[in-house]
N, C-alpha and C positions, 0 to 999 in steps of 0.2 A: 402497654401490654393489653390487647384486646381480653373483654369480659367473656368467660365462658359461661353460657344459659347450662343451666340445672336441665339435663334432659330426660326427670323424672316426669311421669303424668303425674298432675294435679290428682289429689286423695280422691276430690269427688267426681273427676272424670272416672276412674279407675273402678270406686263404686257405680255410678252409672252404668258402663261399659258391662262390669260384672253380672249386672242386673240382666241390660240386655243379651247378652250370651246364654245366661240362664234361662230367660223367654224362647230362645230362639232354640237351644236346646230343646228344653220342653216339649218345645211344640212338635218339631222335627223327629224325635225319639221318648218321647215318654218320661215320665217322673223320676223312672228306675234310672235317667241316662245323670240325672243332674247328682251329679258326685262332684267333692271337690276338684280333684286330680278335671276331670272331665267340665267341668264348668273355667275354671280357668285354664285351660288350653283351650278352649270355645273364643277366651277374652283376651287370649295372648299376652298371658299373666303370669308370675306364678304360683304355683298353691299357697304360696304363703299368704298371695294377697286374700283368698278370701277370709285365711284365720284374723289377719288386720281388721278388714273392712265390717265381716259377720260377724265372729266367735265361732265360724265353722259353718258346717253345713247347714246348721236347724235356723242358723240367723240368718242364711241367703236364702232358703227357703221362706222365711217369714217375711223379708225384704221384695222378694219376687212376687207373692202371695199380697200383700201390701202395696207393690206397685199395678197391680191388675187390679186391685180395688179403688184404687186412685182413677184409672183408664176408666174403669167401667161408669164409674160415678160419672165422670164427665160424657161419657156415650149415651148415658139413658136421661141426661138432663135435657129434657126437650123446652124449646122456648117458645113455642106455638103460643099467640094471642090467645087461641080460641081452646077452651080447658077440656072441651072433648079427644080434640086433634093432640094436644100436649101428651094428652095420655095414651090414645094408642101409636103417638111418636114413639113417647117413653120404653112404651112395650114393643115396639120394632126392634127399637137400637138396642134391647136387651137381647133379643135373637139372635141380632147381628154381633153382637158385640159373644156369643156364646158360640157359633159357628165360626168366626173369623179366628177365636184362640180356643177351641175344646177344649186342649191339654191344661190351658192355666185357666178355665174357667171350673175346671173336674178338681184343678187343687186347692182355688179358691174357697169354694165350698164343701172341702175334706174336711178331716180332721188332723193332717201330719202336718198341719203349719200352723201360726198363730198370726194373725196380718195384726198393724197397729190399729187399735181398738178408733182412736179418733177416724181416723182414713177411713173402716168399715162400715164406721156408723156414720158418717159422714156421705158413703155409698146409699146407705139407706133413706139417708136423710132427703136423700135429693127425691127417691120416690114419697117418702113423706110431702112433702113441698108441695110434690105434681098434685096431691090428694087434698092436699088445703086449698092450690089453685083453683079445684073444681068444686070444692065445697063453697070457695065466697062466691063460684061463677052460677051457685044455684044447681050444678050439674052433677054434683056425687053427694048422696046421702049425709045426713047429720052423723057425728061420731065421732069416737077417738079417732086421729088420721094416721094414728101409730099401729091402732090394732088394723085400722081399713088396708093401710099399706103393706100390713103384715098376710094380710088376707093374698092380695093381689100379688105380692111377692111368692105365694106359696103357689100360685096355681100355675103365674109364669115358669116358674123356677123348677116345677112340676113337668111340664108339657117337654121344658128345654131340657131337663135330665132325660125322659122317653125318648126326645131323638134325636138326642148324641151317643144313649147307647143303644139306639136301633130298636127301640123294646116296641117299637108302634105294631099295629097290622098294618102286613103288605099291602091293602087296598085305600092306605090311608098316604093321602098326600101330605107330610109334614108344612110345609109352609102353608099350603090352603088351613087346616086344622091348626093352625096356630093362628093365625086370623080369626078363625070362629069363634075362638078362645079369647081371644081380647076381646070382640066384641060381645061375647058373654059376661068375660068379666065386668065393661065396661053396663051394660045392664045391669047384672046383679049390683052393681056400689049404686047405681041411677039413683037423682033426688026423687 
């Protein structure tokens, strides 16, 4: 008698898959769209699976929140030799990485989720890193590179909230003015 295959999805396809639905919601319809019912028909699931995989809604929100902190980490970790270039990589792929997902970038840095604490700071960690890079390279000032990092993270993070929600003046070209910005920044840490 021929074996019949279990033609369940694997738990952590199913998490994956959920996750991605959720993104992909997201981004296409807004924060308000990601309901269970609506997040697993997104995953061609059924509701139950996200109470399985989350504990509901607040834990596939935290999971979603958590994997866009994961992404981002890996997008602004620039590997440029040269400790200047590293860092206005860094702060490219932060743009890039803020206009390519608005939606999960607006929820990442809300307050309706909780991302896992290793994974955020871990996020952060990576721009710590780029700040140590250029402190041994002689190229960003003496300091904590916690607080340096913390500095550089609020002005990016600054600029990219103004325009995604549009809050700039009309006479102001967003992507030129965020160049100016980094290289601002990248003056004011200067050794």
């Amino acid at each position: 008698m021929p074996t019949v295959k279990n033609p369940r999805t694997p738990a952590t396809e199913v998490r994956a898959n959920l996750i991605a639905a959720a993104r992909q919601l997201l981004e296409r319809e807004g924060s308000d769209a990601l309901t269970v019912r609506g997040v697993a028909a997104e995953a061609g699931v059924a509701p139950m699976g996200v109470y399985n995989h989350f504990d509901g809604k607040d834990g596939l929100l935290d999971a979603v929140v958590t994997d866009g902190f994961r992404e981002f980490g890996a997008r602004i970790a620039a590997t440029d030799s040269d400790a200047a270039a590293r860092l206005l990589s860094a702060g490219r792929n932060y743009r890039a990485f803020a206009l390519d997902h608005p939606r999960l970038y607006e929820l990442m840095f809300s307050t309706k989720c909780t991302p896992d604490d290793e994974v955020a700071t871990g996020a952060f960690g990576v721009l710590v890193d780029i700040i140590r890079y250029g402190q041994a390279a002689n190229l960003i000032m003496a300091g904590d590179p916690d607080s340096l990092a913390a500095q550089v993270w609020a002005c990016v993070h600054g600029a990219m909230s103004l325009e995604l929600a549009e809050s700039q003046p009309p006479f102001l070209d967003p992507a030129e003015n965020y160049e100016h910005l980094l290289l601002m920044v990248a003056r004011g840490i200067a050794a």
